[in-house]
Each structure stands twice: as structure tokens, then as C-alpha cells.
C-alpha positions in Angstrom: 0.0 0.0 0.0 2.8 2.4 1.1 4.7 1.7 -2.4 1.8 2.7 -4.2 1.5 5.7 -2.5 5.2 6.6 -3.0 4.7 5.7 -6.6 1.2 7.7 -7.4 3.4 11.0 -5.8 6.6 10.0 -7.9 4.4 9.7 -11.3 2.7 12.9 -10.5 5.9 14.7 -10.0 7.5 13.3 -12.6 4.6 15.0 -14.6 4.7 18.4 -13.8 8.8 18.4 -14.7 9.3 19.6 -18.3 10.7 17.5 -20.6 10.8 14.2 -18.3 8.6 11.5 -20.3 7.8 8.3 -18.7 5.8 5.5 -20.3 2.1 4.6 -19.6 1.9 1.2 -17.1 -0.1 -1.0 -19.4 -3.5 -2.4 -17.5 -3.1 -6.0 -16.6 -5.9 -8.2 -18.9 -6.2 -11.3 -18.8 -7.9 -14.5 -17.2 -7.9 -16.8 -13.8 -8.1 -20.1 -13.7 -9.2 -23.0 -15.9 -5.8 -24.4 -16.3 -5.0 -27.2 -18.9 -3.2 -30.0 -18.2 -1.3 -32.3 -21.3 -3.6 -35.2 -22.6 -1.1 -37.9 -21.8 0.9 -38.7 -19.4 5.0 -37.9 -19.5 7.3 -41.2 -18.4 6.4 -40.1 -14.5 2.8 -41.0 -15.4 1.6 -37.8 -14.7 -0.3 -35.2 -17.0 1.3 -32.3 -16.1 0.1 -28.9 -16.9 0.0 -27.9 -20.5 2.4 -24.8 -20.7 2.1 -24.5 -24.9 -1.3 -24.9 -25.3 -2.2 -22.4 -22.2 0.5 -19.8 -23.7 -0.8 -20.0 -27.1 -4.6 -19.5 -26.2 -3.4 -16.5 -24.0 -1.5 -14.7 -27.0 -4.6 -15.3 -29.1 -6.5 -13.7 -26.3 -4.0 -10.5 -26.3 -3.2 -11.1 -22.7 -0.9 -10.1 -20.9 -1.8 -11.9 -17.2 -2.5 -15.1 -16.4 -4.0 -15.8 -13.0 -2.4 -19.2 -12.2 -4.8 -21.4 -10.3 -3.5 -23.5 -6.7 -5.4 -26.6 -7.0 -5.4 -30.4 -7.0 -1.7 -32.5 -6.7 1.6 -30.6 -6.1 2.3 -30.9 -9.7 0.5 -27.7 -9.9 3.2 -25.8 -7.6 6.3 -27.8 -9.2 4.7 -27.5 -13.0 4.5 -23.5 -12.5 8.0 -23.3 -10.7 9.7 -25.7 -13.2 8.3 -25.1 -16.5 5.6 -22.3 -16.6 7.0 -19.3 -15.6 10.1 -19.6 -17.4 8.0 -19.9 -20.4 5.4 -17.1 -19.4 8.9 -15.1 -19.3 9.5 -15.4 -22.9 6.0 -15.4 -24.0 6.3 -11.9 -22.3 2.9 -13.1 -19.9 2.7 -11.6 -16.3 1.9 -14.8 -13.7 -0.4 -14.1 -10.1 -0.6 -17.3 -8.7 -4.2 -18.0 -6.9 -4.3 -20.1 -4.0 -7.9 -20.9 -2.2 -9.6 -19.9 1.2 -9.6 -22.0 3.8 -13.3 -22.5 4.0 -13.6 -23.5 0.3 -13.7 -27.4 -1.1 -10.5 -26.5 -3.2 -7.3 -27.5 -1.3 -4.3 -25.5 -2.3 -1.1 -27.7 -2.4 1.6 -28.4 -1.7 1.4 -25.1 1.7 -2.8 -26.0 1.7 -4.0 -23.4 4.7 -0.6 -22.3 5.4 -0.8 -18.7 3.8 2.4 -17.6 5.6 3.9 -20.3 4.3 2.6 -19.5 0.4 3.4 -15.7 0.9 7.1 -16.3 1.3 7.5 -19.2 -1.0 5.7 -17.3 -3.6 8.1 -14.7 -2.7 11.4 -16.9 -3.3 9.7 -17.8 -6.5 9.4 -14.4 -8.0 12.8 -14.0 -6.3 14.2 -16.0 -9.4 11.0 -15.5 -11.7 10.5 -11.0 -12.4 7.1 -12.4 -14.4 5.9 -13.5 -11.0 4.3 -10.3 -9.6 1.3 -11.2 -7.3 -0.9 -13.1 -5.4 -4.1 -13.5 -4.3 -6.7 -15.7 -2.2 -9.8 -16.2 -3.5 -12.9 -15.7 -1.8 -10.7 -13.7 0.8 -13.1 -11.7 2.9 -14.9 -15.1 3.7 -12.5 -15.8 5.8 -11.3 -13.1 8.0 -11.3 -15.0 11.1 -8.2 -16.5 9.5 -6.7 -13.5 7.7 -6.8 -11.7 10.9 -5.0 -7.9 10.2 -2.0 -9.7 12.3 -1.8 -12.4 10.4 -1.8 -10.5 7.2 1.1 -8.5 8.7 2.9 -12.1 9.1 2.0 -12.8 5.5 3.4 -9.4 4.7 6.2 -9.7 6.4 7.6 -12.6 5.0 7.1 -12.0 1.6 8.8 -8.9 2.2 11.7 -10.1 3.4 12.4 -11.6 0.4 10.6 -10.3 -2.4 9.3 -6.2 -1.3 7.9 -5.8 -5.5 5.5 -9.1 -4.9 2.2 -7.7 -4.8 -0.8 -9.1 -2.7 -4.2 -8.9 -4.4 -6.9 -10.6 -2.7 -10.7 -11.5 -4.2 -13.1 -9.4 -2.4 -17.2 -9.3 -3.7 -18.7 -5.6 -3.8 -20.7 -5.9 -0.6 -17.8 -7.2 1.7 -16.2 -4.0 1.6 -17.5 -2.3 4.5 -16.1 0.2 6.6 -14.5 -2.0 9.2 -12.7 -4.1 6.5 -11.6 -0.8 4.4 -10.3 0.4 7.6 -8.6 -3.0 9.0 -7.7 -4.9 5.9 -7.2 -2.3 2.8 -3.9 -0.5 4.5 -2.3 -3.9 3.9 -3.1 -5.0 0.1 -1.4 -3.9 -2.5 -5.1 -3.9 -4.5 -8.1 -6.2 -4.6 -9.7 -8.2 -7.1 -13.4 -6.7 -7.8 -15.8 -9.8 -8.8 -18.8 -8.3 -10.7 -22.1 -9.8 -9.9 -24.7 -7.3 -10.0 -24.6 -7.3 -6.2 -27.2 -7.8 -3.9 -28.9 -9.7 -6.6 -26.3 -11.8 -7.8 -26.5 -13.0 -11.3 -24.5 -12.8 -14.4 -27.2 -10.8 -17.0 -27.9 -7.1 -15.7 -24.8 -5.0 -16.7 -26.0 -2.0 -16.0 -25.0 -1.6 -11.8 -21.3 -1.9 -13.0 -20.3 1.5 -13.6 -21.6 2.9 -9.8 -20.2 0.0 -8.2 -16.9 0.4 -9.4 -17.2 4.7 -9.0 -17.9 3.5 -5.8 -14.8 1.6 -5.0 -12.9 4.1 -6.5 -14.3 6.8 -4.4 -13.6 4.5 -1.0 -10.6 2.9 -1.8 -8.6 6.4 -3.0 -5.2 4.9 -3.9 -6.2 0.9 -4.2 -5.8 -0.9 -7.4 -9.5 -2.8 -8.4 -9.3 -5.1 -10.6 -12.2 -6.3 -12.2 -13.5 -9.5 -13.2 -16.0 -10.7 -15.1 -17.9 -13.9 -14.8 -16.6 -15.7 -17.8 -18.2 -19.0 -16.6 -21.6 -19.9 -14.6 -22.2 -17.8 -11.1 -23.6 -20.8 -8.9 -27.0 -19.6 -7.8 -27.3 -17.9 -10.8 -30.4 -18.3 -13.0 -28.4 -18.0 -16.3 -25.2 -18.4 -17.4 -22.9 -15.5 -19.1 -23.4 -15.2 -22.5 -21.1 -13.9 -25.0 -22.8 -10.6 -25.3 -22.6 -10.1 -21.1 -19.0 -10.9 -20.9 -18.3 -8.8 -23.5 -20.6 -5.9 -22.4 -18.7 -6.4 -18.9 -15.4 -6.4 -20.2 -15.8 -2.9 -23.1 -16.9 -1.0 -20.1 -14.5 -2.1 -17.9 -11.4 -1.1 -20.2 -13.5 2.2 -20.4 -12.9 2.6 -16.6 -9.7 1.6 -16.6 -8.6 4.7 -19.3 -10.2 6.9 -16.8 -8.2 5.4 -13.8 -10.7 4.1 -11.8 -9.9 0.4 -12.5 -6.2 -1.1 -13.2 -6.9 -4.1 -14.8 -9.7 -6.9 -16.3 -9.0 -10.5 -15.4 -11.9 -12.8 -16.5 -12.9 -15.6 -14.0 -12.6 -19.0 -15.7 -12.3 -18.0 -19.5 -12.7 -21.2 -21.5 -9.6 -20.0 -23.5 -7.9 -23.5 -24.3 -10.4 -25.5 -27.1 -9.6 -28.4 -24.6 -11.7 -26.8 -22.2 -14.8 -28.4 -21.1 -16.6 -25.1 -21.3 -15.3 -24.1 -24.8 -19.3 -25.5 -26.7 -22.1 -24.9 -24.8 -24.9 -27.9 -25.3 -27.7 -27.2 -27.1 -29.9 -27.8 -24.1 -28.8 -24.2 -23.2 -30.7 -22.6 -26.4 -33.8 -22.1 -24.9 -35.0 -19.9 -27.8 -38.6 -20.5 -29.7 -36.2 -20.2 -33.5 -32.8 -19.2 -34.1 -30.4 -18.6 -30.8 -31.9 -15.6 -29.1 -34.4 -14.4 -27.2 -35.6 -11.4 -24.4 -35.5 -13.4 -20.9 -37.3 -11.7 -18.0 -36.3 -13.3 -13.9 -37.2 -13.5 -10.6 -34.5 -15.8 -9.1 -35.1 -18.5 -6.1 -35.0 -17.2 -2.9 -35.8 -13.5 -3.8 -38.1 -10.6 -2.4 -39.6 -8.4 -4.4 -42.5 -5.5 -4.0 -45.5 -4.6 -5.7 -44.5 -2.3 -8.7 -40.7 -3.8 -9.5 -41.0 -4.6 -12.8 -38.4 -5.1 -15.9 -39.0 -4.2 -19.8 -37.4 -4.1 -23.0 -38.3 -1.1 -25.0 -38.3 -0.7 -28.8 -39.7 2.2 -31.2 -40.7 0.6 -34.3 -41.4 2.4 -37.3 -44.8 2.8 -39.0 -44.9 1.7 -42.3 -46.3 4.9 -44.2 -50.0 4.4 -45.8 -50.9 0.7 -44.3 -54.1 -0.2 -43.4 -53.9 -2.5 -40.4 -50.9 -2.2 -37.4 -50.3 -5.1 -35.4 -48.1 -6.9 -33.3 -47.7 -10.5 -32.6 -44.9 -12.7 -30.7 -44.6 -15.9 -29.1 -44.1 -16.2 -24.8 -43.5 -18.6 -22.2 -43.0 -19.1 -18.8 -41.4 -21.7 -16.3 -44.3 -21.4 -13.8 -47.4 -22.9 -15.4 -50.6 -23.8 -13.8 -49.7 -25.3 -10.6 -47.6 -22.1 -9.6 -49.7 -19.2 -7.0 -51.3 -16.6 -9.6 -51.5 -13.2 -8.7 -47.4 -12.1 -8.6 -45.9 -12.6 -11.6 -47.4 -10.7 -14.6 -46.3 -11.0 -18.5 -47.6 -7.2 -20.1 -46.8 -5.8 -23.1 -46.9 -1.8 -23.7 -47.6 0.5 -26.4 -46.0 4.3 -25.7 -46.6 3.4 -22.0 -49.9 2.3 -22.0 -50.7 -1.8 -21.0 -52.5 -3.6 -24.0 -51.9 -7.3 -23.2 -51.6 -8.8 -19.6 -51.1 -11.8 -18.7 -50.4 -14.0 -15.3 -47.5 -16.5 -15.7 -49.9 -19.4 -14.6 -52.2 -19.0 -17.7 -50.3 -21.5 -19.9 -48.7 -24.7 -19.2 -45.1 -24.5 -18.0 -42.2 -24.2 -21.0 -44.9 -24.1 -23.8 -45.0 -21.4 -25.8 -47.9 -20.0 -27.1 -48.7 -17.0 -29.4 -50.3 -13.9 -29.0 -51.6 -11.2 -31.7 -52.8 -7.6 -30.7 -54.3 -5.2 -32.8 -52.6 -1.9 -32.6 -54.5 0.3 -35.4 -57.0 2.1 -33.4 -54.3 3.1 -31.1 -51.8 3.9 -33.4 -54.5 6.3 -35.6 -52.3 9.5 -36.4 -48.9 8.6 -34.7 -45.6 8.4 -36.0 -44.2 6.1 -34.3 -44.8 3.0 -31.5 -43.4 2.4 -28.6 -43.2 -1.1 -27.9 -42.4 -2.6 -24.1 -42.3 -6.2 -23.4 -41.6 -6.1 -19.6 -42.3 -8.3 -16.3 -44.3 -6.9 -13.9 -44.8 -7.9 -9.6 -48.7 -7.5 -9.5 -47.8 -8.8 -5.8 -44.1 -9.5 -4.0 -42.6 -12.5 -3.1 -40.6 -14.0 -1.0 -39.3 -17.5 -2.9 -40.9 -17.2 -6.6 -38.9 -18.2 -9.6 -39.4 -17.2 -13.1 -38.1 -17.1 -16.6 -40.4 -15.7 -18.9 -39.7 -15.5 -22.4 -40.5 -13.4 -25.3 -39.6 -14.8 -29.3 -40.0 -14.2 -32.9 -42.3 -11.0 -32.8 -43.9 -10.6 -36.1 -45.4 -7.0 -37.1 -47.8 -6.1 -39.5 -47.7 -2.0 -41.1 -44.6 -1.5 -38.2 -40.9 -2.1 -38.4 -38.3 -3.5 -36.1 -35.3 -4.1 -36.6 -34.1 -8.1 -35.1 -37.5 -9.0 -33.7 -36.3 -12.9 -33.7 -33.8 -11.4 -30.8 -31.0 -12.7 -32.5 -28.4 -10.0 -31.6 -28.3 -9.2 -28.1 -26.9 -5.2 -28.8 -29.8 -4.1 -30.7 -31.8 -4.8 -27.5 -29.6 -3.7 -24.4 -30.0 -0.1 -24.8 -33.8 -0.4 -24.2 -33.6 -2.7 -21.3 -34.8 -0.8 -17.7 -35.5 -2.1 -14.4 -37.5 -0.8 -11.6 -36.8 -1.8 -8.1 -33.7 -4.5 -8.5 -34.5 -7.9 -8.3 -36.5 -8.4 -11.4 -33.7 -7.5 -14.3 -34.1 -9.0 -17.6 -31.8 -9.7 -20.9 -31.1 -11.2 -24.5 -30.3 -14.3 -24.2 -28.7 -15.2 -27.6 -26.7 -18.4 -27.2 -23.7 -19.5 -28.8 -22.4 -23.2 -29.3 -19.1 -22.1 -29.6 -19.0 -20.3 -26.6 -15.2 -20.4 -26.2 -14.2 -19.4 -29.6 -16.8 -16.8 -30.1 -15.9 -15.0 -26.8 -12.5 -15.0 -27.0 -12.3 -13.7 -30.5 -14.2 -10.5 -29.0 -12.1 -10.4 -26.2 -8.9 -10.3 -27.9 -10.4 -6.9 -30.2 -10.8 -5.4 -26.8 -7.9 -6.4 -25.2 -5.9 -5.3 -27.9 -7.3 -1.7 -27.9 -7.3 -1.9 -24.8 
């Protein structure tokens, strides 16, 4: 913390001196985890972990950090002493080794819950290693009745002892940075890791509470690198998982806040980034579109309270086709309540410039079927130049334990246009999306087979300009 301190003062006096220069720290981008072992054994009889393949998909990601996961055998710790880094070196890739909390199902080897023990051998390895430049625990500021403020200041200590440049940067979620742990555990991290997941509601579709959270951390945590990172793969207790569009969405405006200094880096959570990867296709079971790949999604998840009133749409203005006689609109819904669900709460509506012309209660229809629905829109379109068009969820009543995914497909109009009304490209819809109240957010959902490959080709555009 005190280093970066000393260094923030040094760059800024270093600025206001004519005729010094000094060249721009890149941001750190890259990915944690997923690491790829060889796919057969060596003459030991062990797979050991496959430096090449992980090297190359990281240079076709444009990254320059690698987040090097602590878990399973020791061949993890030996494999990344032995053979990674030294390759990582040449590849010109930045390492921060990851080792897990003590109350997680991981076991970090060969040190396990030893952490004064990882910070200094950590330490000896970057000793020898200059591509070795952090640390970090994950899920942290779960476990501060281990990582006590005095046992940090052991881990401090002996990492300083022998490597002072080793930075530790620990995994902290938005809402466990309170005031007690800004005060007792910031002063001694070099930065944090900044998990995004639309916090309290936790789930990997709404991108839209990004930008305050992390204006908030930077406001709090004056002098603190954030890093952020994006939920590459599935949130558990998430309804959905991240789509190509919402890891992408994530990571354009994170590189935007790291140009204007509020973040120092974007280091996706287990990227599939290695066609190895078991998370590189998605099965089709996850395409849970009427046609094509896409569709608007609209979610109360499990175990969450809303209030009368909270509500979520997706807005588009179509276009009136000019001298046509009839103006409708017709689309295909579905819900995963059906009839044996309470009626009353959850509420399908469609709008027209703000007014409601279709309602309907998610227990109306059989669960998962879809069914289509055509409303005639010329009386109220008479002498207007344009419509409005809201699909949205809507709590008639709050709950306390509820779930729902409605759905909205292949939207056919008659004397209108809209542009994409098979939801095929999740873009065209985000900028109408709204929310009212929190915990009923809503999405595109346009899947993608080749999950893997699709991402990481938009990835690598923005980590390049980035």
C-alpha cells in the first residue's frame, strides 16, 4: 500500500517536470483459472500442466496476465515453478498465482492453509522468476477470522523479506467492503480483485449496476488498485449463465474505466480460452429460444423478495410503415411457472407508448410451452408516427421465494418495423432494457455453441485496444 502511495506522488511529480517522459503502465488483462493439463501422461505417469497450449490461447486472447490457479496435486506448484514461468517469461505473460480460502472445497497444495507459508514461498519464486508479480486468495473476505489484520502483517512480512515488488491482491465481492474491512484490511493489500455480480442480486445478466459500483470503489478505496473480473463461466446460484454478449458488455466497459483510472486491470474468471476446455461449446440444451439462438428473458431468481410495482422491460420504437391499413403486433411467450404455480405475482404485459394492452399471469399457460399472441394496434396507433413497444415483467404482488423465466420470441409486425424481432443480436436490444426496483432485471439471451471461440475472438479486439 505504502509503495503505491510513493509511486502515485513520484508519477505525479514526474509529470509536472518539463521534458521528463515516462511511459504509460499497461492495464493488466487477462484471465484466472481454468488451467489445462497435457492429454497424456510424461514417463512419470503424470499429466502435467500444458504450458504450450495455455501460452498460445493467451496470446490469441491478447493477454498479458494469467492468474495461475493453486489446485489439485503438487504438480500444480512444481509444473508453475519448473516449467511455466520460465515460459510465461518469454512469452512476455505476467503470472499471479491463486491459491484458495480455507473455507472453500478447493485444497491448495503443496502449503494448503498455510498462507504464511505461500506468501514467502511465492516470494522466493518471483525472487528468481520477475514475471511473478502477485498473489491472491480467492474468496478472501470469507474468511477473515483466518486472515486476521495480524496475520496478514505475518504474510506481509515474510514475503517482504524476500521479495518487497510481490504484490498481494486478494478476491473481495462488492458488498464485503465495509467500513470495518476498508479500515482494517485495505492498509495492507497492494489492490483487490473486484468480482462483478450485480450485487445484492447476484446474477450474471444485468450490466447495467457496473459502472456505480466500481465509481464507488474508487471513491472508497482512494489509492487501491481494483481489478475487475467478469464472470466468464456460470455464477452458482445464478439463473443463467454468461453469455457472449454479457462478458463482453462487462469487459468494453471495464477497459473504459480503466482509461479513466478508476480500474487497473480486467481478469476474467474462468475463461474457456484453451479449445480443450470443457466449457469451450455450450450444449444445445442451453438454447432455450422458440427459433434461431436468441431471445428477451425476464427473472425472478429463487430465494428472492420483491415489491409490488418492481418490474423489468425491454423497450423498442418501431417504425410505421407509411400508408398501411392494419398495425399489429404478434410474438410468441412462455414461462417456467405454469398452472400449478400461485397466480396473482408474476405478470407477463406488453406496452404501447406506455400504455398496458396485453396482460397476462404467468400461470395462464402450461409451464415451457410457448404460445402465441396477436394484438391489434390500429385504433391506437390512428395519427402517430411512431410506436413504442415494451415487453416487460411486472410484480402484481411481492414474493418471498418465486422463480421465473419468462420468455418473449419471434415477434412478427404487421404495417410497423423493427429491426431483429427474432432477438438474434443481443446489442440491438440492451440499450432499451430498464429495471425498476432491482431484483427483477431482464436480458437477451442469444446463445452460442461455440462459446469459447466466439468470446475470446471478441475479447482479444478489446484487449488489444485496450
Amino acid at each position: 500500500m505504502i509503495r503505491l502511495v510513493l509511486v502515485t506522488v513520484l508519477s505525479v511529480l514526474l509529470s509536472l517536470i518539463s521534458g521528463v517522459s515516462h511511459a504509460e503502465v499497461p492495464a493488466v488483462v487477462g484471465t484466472a483459472g481454468n488451467l489445462i493439463r497435457e492429454e497424456e501422461p510424461r514417463a512419470d505417469g503424470i499429466r502435467h500442466v500444458d504450458t504450450k497450449a495455455i501460452l498460445a490461447g493467451l496470446a490469441a486472447l491478447n493477454a498479458n496476465t494469467y492468474v495461475y490457479p493453486m489446485a489439485g496435486d503438487n504438480v500444480h506448484w512444481t509444473d508453475l515453478r519448473d516449467e511455466f514461468l520460465p515460459a510465461a517469461r518469454q512469452a512476455g505473460i505476467s503470472v499471479w498465482v491463486l491459491v484458495y480460502a480455507p473455507s472453500q472445497a478447493a485444497v491448495s497444495r503443496p502449503f494448503k492453509d498455510d498462507y504464511v507459508a505461500w506468501s514467502r514461498e511465492i516470494a522466493t519464486l518471483a525472487k528468481s522468476s520477475p514475471n511473478l508479480v502477485g498473489w491472491t486468495v480467492d474468496d478472501y473476505a470469507y474468511d477473515l477470522a483466518t486472515f486476521t489484520p495480524a496475520y496478514v502483517g505475518q504474510m506481509r512480512a515474510a514475503a517482504e523479506a524476500v521479495s518487497p515488488a510481490l504484490k498481494f491482491v486478494p478476491i473481495v465481492y462488492y458488498s464485503q467492503f465495509t467500513d470495518a474491512f476498508i479500515a482494517g484490511q485495505v492498509p495492507l493489500l497492494d489492490g483487490v480483485i473486484f468480482p462483478f455480480r450485480d450485487e445484492p442480486y447476484r446474477d450474471t445478466s444485468w450490466t447495467w449496476s457496473l459502472s456505480y459500483q466500481v465509481k464507488q470503489l474508487a471513491a472508497r478505496l482512494p489509492g487501491t488498485e481494483v481489478h475487475l473480473m467478469p464472470y466468464a463461466h456460470p455464477l452458482s446460484h445464478a439463473a443463467q449463465k454468461p453469455t457472449v454478449s454479457y462478458v463482453e458488455a462487462i469487459t468494453r466497459k471495464g477497459i473504459e474505466l480503466v482509461r479513466t483510472g478508476e480500474l487497473a486491470g480486467v481478469l476474467q474468471y474462468k475463461l474457456p480460452f484453451v479449445s480443450r476446455d470443457q466449457g469451450w461449446t455450450r450444449p444445445a440444451t442451453d438454447n432455450l429460444a422458440r427459433t434461431g439462438s436468441g431471445r428477451l428473458s425476464f427473472v425472478v431468481q429463487t430465494g428472492t423478495a420483491t415489491k409490488p410495482g418492481m418490474a423489468c422491460g425491454a423497450t423498442r420504437t418501431a417504425a410505421l410503415t407509411p400508408g398501411a391499413a392494419t398495425r399489429a403486433v404478434s410474438f410468441w411467450h412462455r414461462d417456467t411457472s405454469g398452472a400449478t404455480g400461485p397466480s396473482g405475482y408474476h405478470r407477463k404485459q406488453l406496452l404501447l407508448n406506455g400504455q398496458l394492452i396485453w396482460d397476462r399471469d404467468v400461470t395462464a399457460d402450461a409451464a415451457n410451452v410457448w404460445q402465441k399472441v396477436t394484438v391489434d394496434l390500429t385504433a391506437r396507433l390512428a395519427g402517430a408516427a411512431s410506436a413504442k413497444l415494451q415487453w416487460r415483467l411486472y410484480e402484481r404482488k411481492g414474493v418471498s421465494n418465486y422463480f421465473i423465466d419468462a420468455s418473449v420470441d419471434d415477434i412478427a409486425l404487421t404495417g410497423l418495423q423493427l429491426s431483429d424481432p427474432g432477438v438474434e443480436n443481443a446489442t440491438t436490444w440492451t440499450a432499451g432494457l430498464a429495471r425498476t426496483g432491482g431484483p427483477v432485471y431482464c436480458s437477451a439471451q442469444v446463445y452460442h455453441q461455440n462459446y469459447g471461440a466466439d468470446l475470446g475472438a471478441r475479447l482479444a479486439r478489446l484487449y488489444a485496444a485496450g
